[in-house]
Every structure is written in C-alpha cells, then in structure tokens.
C-alpha positions in Angstrom: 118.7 32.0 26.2 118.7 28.3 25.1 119.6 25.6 27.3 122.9 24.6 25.2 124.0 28.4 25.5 124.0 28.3 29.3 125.9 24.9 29.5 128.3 26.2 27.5 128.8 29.2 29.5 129.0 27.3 33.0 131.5 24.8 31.3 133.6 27.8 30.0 133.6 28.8 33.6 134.2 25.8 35.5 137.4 25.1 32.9 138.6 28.9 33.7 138.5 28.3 37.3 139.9 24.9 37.1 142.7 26.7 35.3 143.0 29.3 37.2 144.1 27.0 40.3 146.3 25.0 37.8 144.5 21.9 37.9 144.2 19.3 35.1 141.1 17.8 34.9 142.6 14.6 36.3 143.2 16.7 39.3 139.9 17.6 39.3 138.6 14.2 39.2 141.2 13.1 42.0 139.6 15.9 44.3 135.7 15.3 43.9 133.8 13.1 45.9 132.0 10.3 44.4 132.4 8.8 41.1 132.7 10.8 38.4 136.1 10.3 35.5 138.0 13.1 33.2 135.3 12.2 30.4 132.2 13.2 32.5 134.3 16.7 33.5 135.1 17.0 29.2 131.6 17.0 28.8 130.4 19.5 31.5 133.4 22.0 30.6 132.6 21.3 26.5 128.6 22.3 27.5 127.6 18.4 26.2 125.7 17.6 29.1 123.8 19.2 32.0 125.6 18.8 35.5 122.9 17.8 38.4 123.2 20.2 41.3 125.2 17.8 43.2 127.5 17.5 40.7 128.0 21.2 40.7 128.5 20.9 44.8 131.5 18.4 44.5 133.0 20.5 41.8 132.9 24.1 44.2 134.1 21.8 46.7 136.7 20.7 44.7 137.6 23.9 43.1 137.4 24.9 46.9 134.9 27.9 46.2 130.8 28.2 46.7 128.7 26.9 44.0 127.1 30.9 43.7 130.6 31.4 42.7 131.4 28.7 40.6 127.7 29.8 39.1 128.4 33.6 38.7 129.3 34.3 35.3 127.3 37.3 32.6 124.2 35.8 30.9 123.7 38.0 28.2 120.3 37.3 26.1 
C-alpha cells in the first residue's frame, strides 16, 4: 500500500467519525488540545499530510474515542 493511500483512508475515517458525532471541523478544532486550526484538520481528513501520533491522540480525545479506534479501518492491498 502507498503511503498517500493510507492517509487517505485515515482522513476518510477521522471525517466519518467527526460526522458521525455531528461536529464541524471548527468543533473539532475548539475541542483539541494545543494548537492546531480547521486548515491543518482539511489536510489530515483530505490525506495531504501525515498526522504525528500526538496529533492523532488529541483528535481520539477529541472525538472522545481511543486512537486504536479512531485507527481501525480495512486496509485492503
């Protein structure tokens, strides 16, 4: 699997569960720790750049779920 494929699946996911608790990305933003703005959560859900783990932490905390769950999506090669 190339690297762009996989950021484009975790960004697919992290949108659908930001949906699925009926959040803008604002929201999103507004419930992270640290700094981080609606362009930086565009690119991670669009796959255009590679979150660093604790990026991925703040978002499950965020989302209010574990980052194996926010992490558990198919990977089909």
């Amino acid at each position: 699997m190339e690297k762009l494929d996989l950021l484009r699946m975790l960004g697919k996911r992290i949108k659908k569960l930001r949906l699925e608790k009926g959040m803008a990305q604002v929201d999103l933003v507004a419930k992270m720790q640290g700094n981080i703005d609606t362009t930086n959560i565009s690119r991670i859900e669009s796959g255009r750049t590679n979150p660093t783990i604790y990026s991925l932490y703040r978002l499950s905390e965020a989302l209010e779920i574990s980052i194996s769950e926010l992490v558990n999506f198919d990977i089909k090669e």
